[in-house]
C-alpha positions as CSV (number, residue, x, y, z in Angstrom):
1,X,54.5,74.6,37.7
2,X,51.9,76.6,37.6
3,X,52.8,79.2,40.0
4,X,56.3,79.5,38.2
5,X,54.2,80.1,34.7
6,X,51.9,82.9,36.4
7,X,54.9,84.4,37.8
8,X,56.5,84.7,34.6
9,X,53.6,85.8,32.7
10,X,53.3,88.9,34.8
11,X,56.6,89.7,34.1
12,X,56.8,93.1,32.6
13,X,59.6,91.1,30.2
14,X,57.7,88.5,29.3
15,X,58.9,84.2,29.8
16,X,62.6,85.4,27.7
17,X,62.8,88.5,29.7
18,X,62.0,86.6,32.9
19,X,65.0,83.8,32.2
20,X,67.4,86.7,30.8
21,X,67.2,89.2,33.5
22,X,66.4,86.8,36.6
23,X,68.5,83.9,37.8
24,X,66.5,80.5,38.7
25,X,65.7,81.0,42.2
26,X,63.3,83.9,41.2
27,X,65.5,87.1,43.2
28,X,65.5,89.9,40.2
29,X,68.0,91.3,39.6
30,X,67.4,95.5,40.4
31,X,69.4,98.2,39.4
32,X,69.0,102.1,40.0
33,X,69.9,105.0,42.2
34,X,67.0,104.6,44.6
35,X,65.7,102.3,47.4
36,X,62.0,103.1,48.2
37,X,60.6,100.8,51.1
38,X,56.8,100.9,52.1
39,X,57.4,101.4,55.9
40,X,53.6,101.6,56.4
41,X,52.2,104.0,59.2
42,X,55.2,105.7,62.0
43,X,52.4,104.0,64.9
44,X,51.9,100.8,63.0
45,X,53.4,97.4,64.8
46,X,56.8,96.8,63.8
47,X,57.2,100.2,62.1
48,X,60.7,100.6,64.2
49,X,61.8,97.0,63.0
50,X,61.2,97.8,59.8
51,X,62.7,100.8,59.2
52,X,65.7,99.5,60.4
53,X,65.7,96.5,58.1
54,X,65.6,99.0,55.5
55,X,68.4,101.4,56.5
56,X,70.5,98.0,56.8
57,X,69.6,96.9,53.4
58,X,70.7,100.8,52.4
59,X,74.4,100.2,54.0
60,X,74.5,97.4,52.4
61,X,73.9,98.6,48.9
62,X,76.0,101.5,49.6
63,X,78.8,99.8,50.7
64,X,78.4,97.4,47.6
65,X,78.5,101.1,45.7
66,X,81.4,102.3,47.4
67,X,83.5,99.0,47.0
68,X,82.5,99.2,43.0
69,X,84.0,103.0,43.2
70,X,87.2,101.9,44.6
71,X,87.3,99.1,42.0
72,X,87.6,96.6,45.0
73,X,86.3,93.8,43.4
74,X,86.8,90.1,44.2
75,X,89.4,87.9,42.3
76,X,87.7,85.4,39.6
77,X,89.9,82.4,39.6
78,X,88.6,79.4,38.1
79,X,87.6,77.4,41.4
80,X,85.3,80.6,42.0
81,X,84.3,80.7,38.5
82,X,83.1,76.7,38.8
83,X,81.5,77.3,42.3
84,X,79.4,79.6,40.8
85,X,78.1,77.7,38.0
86,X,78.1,74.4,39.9
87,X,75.7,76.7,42.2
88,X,73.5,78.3,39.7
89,X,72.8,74.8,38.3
90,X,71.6,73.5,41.7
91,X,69.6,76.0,42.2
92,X,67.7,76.3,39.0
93,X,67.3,72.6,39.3
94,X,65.8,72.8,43.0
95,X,63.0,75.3,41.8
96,X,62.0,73.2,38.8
97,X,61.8,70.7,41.3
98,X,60.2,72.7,43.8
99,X,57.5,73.9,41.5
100,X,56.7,70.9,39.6
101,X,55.0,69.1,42.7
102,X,53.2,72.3,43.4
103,X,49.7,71.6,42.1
104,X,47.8,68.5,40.7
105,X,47.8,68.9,36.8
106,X,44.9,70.6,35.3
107,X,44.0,71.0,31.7
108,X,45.2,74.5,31.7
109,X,48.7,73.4,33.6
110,X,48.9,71.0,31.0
111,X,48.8,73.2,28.4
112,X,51.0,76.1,30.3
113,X,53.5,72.8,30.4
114,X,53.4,72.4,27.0
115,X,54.4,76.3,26.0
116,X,57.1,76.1,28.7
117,X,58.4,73.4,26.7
118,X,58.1,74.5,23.2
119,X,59.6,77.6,24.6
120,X,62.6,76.0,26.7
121,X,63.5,74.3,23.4
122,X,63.5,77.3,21.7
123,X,65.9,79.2,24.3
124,X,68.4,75.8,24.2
125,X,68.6,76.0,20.4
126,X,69.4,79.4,20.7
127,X,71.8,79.0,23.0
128,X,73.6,75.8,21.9
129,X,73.6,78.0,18.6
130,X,75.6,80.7,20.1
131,X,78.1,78.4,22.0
132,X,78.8,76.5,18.5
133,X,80.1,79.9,16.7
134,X,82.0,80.9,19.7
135,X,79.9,84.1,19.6
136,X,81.2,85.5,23.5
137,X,79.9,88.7,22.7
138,X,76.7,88.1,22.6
139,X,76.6,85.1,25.1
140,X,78.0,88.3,27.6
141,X,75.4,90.8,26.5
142,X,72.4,88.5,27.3
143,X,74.2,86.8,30.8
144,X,76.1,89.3,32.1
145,X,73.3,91.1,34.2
146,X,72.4,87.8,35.7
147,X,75.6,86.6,36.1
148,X,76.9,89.8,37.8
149,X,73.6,89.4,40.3
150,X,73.9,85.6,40.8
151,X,77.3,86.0,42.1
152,X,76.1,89.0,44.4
153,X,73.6,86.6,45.7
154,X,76.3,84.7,46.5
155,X,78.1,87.1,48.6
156,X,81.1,87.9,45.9
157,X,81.5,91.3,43.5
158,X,82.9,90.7,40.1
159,X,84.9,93.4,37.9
160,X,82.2,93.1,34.8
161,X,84.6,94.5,32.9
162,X,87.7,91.6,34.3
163,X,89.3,89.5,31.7
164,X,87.9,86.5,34.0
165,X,84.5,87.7,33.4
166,X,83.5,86.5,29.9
167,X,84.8,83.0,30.8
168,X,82.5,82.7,33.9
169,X,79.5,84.2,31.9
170,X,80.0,81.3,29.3
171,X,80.5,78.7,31.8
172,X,77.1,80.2,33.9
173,X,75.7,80.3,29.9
174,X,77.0,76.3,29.7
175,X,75.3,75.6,33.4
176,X,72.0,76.8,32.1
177,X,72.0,74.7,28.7
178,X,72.1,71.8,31.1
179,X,69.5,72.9,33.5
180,X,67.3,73.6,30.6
181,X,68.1,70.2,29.3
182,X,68.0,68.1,32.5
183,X,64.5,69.7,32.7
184,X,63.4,68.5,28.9
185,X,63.7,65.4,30.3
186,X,62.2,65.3,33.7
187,X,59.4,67.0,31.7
188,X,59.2,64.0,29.6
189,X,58.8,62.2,32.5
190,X,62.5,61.1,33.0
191,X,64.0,61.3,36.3
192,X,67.1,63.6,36.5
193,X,68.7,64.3,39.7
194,X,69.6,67.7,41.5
195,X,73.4,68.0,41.9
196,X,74.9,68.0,45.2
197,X,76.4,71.1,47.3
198,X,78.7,72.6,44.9
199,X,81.9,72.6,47.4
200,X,83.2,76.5,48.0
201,X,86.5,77.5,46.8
202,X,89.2,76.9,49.6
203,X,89.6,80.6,50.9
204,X,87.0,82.5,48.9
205,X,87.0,86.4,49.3
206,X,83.6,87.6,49.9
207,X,82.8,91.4,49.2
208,X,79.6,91.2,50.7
209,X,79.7,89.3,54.3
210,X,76.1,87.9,55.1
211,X,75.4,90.0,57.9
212,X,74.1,88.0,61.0
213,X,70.4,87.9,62.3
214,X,69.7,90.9,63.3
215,X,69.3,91.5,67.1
216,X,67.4,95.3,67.3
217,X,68.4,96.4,70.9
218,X,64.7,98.0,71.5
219,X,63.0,94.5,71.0
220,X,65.8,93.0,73.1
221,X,65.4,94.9,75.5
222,X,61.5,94.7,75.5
223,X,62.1,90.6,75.8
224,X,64.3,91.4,78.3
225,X,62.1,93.1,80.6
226,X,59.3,91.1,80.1
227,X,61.3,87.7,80.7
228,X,63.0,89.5,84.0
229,X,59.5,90.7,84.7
230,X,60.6,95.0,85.2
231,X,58.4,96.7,87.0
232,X,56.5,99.5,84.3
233,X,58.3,102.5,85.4
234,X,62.0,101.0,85.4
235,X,60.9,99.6,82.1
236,X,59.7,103.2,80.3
237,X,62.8,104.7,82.1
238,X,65.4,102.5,80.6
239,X,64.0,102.4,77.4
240,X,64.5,106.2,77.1
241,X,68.5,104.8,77.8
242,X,68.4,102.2,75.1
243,X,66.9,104.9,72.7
244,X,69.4,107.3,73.9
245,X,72.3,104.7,72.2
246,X,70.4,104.1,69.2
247,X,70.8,108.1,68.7
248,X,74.0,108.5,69.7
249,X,75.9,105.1,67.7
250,X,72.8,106.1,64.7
251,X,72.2,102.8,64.5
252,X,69.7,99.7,66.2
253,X,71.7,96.6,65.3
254,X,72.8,95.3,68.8
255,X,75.3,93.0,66.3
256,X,77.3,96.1,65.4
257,X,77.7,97.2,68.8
258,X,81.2,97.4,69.8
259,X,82.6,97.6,73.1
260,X,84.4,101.1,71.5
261,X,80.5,102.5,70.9
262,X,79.6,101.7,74.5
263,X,82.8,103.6,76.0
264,X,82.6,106.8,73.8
265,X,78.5,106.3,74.6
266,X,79.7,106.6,78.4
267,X,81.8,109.2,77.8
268,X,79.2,111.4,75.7
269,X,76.8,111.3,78.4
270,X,79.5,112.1,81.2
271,X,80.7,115.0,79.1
272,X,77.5,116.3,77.9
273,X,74.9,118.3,80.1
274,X,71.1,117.2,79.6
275,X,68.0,119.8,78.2
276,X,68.0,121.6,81.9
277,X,71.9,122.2,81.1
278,X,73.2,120.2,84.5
279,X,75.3,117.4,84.3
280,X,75.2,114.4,84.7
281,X,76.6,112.5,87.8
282,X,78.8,109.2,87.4
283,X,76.7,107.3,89.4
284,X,73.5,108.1,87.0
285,X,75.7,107.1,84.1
286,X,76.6,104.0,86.2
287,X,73.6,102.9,87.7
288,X,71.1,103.9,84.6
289,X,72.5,104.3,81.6
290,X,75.4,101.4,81.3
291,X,73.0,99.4,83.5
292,X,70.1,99.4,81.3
293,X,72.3,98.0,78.5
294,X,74.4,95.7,80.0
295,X,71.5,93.6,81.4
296,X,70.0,93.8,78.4
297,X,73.1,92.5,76.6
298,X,73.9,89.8,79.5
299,X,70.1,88.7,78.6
300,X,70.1,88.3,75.0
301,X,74.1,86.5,75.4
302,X,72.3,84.4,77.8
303,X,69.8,83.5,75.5
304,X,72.1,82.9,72.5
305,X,71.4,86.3,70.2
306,X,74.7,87.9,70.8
307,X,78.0,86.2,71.6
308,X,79.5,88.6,73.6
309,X,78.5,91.5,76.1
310,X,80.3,94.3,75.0
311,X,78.8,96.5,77.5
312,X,80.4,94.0,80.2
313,X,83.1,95.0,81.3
314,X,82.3,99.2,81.2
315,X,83.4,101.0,84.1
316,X,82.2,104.5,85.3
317,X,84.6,106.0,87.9
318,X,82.9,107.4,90.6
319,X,84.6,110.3,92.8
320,X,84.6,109.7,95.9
321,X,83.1,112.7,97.6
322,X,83.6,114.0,101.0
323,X,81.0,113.1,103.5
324,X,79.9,116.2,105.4
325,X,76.7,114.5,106.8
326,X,74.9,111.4,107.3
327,X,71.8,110.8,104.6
328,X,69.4,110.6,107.6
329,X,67.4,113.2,108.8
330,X,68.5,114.9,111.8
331,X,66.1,115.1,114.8
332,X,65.4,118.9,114.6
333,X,64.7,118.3,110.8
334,X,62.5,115.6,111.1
335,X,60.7,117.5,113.8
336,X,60.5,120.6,111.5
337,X,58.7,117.9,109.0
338,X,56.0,116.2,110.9
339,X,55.5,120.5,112.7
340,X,54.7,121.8,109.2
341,X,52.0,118.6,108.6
342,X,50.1,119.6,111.2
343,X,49.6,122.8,110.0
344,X,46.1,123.3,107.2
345,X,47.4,124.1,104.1
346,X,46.2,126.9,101.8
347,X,45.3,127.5,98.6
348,X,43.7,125.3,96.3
349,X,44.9,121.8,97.4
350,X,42.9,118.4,96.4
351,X,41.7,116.2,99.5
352,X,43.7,113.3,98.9
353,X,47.1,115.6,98.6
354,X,46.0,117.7,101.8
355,X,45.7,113.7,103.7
356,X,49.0,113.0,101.9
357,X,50.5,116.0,102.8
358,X,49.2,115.3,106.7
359,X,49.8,111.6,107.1
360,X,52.7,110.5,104.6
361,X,55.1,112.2,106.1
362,X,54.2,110.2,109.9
363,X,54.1,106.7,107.9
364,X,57.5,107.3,106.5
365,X,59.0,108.7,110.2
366,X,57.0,105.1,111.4
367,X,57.9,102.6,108.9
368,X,60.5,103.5,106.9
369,X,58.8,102.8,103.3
370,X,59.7,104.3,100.1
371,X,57.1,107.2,99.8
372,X,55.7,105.5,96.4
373,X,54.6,102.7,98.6
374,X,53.0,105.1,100.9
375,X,51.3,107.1,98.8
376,X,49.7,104.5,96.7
377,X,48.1,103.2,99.2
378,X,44.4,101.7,99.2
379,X,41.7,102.0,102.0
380,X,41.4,98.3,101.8
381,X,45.7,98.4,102.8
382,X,44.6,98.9,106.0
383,X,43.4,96.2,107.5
384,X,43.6,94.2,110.8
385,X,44.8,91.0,110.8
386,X,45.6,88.8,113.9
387,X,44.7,91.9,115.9
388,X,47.3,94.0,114.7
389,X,46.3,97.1,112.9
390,X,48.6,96.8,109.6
391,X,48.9,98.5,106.1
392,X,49.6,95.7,103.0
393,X,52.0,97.0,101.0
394,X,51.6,95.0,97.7
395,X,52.4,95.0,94.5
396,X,48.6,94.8,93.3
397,X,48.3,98.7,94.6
398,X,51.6,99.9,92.3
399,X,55.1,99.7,91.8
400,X,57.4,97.9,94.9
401,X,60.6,97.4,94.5
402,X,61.1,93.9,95.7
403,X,57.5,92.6,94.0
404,X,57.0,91.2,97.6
405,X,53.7,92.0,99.5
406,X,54.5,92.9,103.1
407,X,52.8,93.6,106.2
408,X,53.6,96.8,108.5
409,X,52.2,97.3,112.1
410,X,50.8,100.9,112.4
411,X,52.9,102.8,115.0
412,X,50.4,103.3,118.1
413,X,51.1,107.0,117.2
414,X,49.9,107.0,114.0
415,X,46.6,105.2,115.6
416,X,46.2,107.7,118.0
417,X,46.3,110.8,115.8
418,X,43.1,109.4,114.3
419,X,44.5,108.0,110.7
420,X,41.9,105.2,111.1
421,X,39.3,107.5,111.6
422,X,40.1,109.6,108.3
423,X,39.8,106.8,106.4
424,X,36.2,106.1,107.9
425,X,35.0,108.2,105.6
426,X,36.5,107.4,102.4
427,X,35.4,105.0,99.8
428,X,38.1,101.7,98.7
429,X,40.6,103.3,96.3
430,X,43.6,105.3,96.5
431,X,43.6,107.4,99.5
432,X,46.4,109.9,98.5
433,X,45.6,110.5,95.0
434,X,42.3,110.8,92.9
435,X,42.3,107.8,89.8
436,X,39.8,109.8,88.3
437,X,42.0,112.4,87.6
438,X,44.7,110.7,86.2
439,X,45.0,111.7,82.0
440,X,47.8,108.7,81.4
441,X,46.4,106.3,79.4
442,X,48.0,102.3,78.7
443,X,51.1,101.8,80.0
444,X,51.1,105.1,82.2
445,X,48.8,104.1,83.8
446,X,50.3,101.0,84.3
447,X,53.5,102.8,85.9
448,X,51.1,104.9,88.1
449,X,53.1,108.4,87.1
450,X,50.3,110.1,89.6
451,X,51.9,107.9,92.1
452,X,54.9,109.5,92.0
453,X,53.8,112.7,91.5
454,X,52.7,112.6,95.2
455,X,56.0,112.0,96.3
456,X,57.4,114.9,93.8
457,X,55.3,117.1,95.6
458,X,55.8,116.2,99.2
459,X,59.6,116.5,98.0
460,X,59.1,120.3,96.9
461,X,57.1,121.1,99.9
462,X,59.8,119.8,102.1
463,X,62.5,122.0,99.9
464,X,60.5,125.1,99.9
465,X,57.9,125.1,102.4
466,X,59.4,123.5,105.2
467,X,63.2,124.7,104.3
468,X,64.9,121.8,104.8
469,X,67.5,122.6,101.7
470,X,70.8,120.6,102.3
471,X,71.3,119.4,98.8
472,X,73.0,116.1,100.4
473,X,70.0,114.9,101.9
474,X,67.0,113.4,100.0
475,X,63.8,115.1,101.0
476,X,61.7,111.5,101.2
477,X,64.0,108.8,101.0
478,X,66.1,110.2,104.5
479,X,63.5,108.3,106.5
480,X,64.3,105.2,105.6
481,X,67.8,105.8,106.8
482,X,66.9,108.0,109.9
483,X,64.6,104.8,110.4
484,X,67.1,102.3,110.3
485,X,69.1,104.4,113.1
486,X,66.4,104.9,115.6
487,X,65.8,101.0,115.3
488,X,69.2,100.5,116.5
489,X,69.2,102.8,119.0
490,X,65.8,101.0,120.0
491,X,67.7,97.4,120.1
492,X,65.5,96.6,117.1
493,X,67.0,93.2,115.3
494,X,68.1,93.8,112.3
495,X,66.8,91.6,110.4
496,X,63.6,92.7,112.0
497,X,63.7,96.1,111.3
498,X,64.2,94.9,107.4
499,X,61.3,92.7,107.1
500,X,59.5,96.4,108.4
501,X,61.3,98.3,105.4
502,X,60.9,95.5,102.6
503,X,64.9,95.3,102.6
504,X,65.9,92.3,101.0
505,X,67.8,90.0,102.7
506,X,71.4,89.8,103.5
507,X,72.4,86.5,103.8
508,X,71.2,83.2,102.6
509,X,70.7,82.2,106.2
510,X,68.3,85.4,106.3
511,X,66.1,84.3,103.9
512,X,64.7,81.3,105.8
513,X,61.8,81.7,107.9
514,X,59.7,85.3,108.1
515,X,59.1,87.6,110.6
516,X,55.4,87.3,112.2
517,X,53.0,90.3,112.5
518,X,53.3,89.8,116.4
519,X,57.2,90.2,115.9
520,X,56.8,93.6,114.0
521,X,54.6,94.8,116.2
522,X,56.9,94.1,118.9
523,X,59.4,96.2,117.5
524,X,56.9,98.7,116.3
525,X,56.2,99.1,120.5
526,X,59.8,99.6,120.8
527,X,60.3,102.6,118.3
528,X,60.5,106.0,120.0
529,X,57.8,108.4,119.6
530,X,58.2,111.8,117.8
531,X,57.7,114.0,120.6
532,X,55.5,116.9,118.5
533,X,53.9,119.6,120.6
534,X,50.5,120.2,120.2
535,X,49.5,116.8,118.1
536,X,46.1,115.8,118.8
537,X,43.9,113.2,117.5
538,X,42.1,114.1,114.0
């Protein structure tokens, strides 16, 4: 009780003010032309969440606004008109209730008990006063606001100005003269019970819907990733994605998603170039953009925030487009590659890119890794185990696509050049990239962007320096598929030559048992040299 008499003493209105303008269960009712929301700092926590919650609550308001315009109001028969009242006496009951256990009495409680109830007599006198000279009018002008907001609270809109209305403010007006005097009573110490669930009219029309839970689609898709465990990189790139949506649709809520938004989403981005003015392919549209939302849609389905997937069932068309080559490097162009890294560069180039630029390009031609893998390499990646000279590609050095550690022989090739004697004189650390100089903080640095940067590089050199230009081919990633056909020609096993490339496996079947160091390094014999002229040891 003594919460409820604070809380009405600070009241700008005072206790009368407080019962007039407020309904029981303490919601006031507010009225003007502007919302103003403390959103707190743009970099604070939650600062996204919650400026969503309040552009939400803006629709809402607006669309109450706009229905009040159009005079859509809801119809006030009398099962409404008791469901109402039957509701506002439960309620005002529960928080009498509520409030009355609150605190053990004190001597001040007691006597804040003792106003409330000189006062509550006062306001039923009043009231039973009106109601015995039939004086509507005046019942209206002092329950009207809070009748009008009760039934808001509700989820209904009433016409104020109805010929209904005045009959449900007097039966709201007769609903509080018994709350006031069930609670007369239980202040006396009688025992008065709180009605039952008032039972809803039988098909009521409700102007404002309850809108369900919200489900934001940026901290759905952060769950997401963290539950599926995405790598750092994929996680920043489809992020950028999920924004993308929330600017295109202008909205967050992952509830109000339709599968509608999603299609003219796909066909925005298919239609629309990008800052550098080149389009988009189908494929990126595919693989990226509809991807990043459908798994996080399939996610949050799967764990009961949304009922459907409306991104499910999204198709991107993809052209099929005439094949003029193969995506592997030819001989003469992989030649042309592992020619140009012999060769000292000039100009101002840092030691670890002058090794990556010398050796990377022979590890890819001798393993078939991604180049991320290669060029985030450690010192302490090379290692010998069981007497085979290996590099550990792991996930504890960066990003790797299957978050599986694997071991890869060193081609005798590679060995003979001298890479083991390079790395002699290094310390443990990166050995194609310099951590120091890396100016990403948090999760950049989680993602290792210097990492790729490597590859970005070697990729350029490849386009410009070494002219290899055919736009069908990918500068880095055609070894892994000129790899694959070599191993074939070799008589390489298959599923061999996959273990070697960290390709996951094809079959179930596949997936049982492993493939020893002793059986990689077998194959790893078998692999054909690149027969460079002039390659020496360094």
């Amino acid at each position: 009780m003594g919460w409820l008499v604070k809380h009405i003493q600070e009241h700008p209105g005072g206790r009368k003010s407080f019962r007039r303008q407020y309904p029981p269960h303490l919601r006031p009712y507010l009225s003007g032309t502007q919302l103003r929301v403390s959103l707190g700092r743009p970099d604070s926590p939650d600062f996204h969440e919650r400026y969503a919650k309040a552009a939400r609550q803006w629709e809402d308001d607006v669309a109450v606004a706009e229905r009040k315009l159009a005079g859509s109001f809801d119809q006030l028969t009398p099962e409404l008109t008791a469901y109402l009242a039957h509701a506002w006496l439960k309620s005002a009951l529960e928080i009498d209730e509520e409030v009355r256990w609150t605190d053990r009495p004190t001597a001040r409680k007691l006597e804040a008990r003792s106003v409330m109830l000189e006062e509550i007599e006062a306001d039923l006198q009043n009231s039973l006063a009106l109601r015995a000279v039939g004086d509507i009018a005046a019942i209206v002008a002092d329950w009207g606001e809070a009748a009008a907001s009760h039934a808001a609270d509700m989820g209904f809109l009433l016409d104020p100005n109805s010929e209904a209305f005045p009959a449900y403010v007097r039966m709201l007006h007769d609903a509080q003269i018994e709350a006031w005097r069930a609670t007369l009573k239980r202040l006396e110490g009688e025992e008065v019970p709180t009605p039952a669930e008032p039972e809803p009219p039988a098909a009521p029309a409700k102007a404002v819907k309850k809108r369900a839970a919200e489900v934001l689609l940026v901290p759905t898709f952060e769950a997401y990733a963290e539950a599926q465990g995405v790598s750092d990189g994929v996680r920043r790139e489809w992020l950028k994605y999920i924004q993308h949506l929330i600017g295109f649709v202008g909205h967050d809520d992952a509830q109000r998603l339709t599968r509608g938004d999603v299609v003219a989403w796909r066909d925005h981005l298919l239609e629309t170039p990008t800052r550098t003015g080149a389009a988009r392919k189908p494929v990126t549209v595919r693989d990226k953009y509809i991807t990043a939302l459908r798994c996080t849609l399939a996610w949050a389905k799967e764990e009961k925030r949304l009922e459907e997937n409306v991104a499910a069932d999204v198709r991107v068309r993809i052209p099929k487009e005439a094949k003029v080559r193969d995506k592997d490097f030819t001989m003469d162009e992989a030649k042309a590659i592992l020619e140009a890294s012999l060769v000292a560069p000039t100009g101002r180039l840092s030691a670890p890119y002058v090794r990556a630029r010398r050796w990377i390009p022979w590890l890819c031609a001798y393993s078939g890794a991604r180049v991320n893998e290669l060029s985030q390499l450690r010192k302490e990646d090379i290692l010998q185990t069981e007497g085979v000279w290996v590099m550990r590609i792991t996930p504890e050095a960066g990003s790797v696509k299957t978050r599986e550690a694997r071991l890869v022989p060193l081609h005798p090739h590679i060995i003979e050049q001298g890479f083991l004697g390079v790395l002699k004189g290094l310390g443990r650390g990166p050995i194609f990239y310099e951590p120091l100089n890396l100016r990403a903080t948090g999760d950049e640095v989680k993602g290792n962007r210097h990492v790729k940067k490597v590859g970005e590089r070697l990729a350029a050199w490849v386009r410009k320096d070494v002219g290899i230009t055919d736009p069908t081919i990918k500068p880095n990633h055609a070894w892994r598929h000129l790899f694959k056909t070599l191993s074939a020609d070799a008589g390489i096993e298959e599923r061999v030559a996959d273990a070697i490339q960290g390709h996951a496996p094809g079959t179930t079947g596949r997936k049982y048992g492993k493939i020893s160091v002793h059986a990689k390094e077998a194959a790893m014999a078998k692999f054909p040299r690149f027969c460079i002229d002039d390659v020496s040891a360094q």
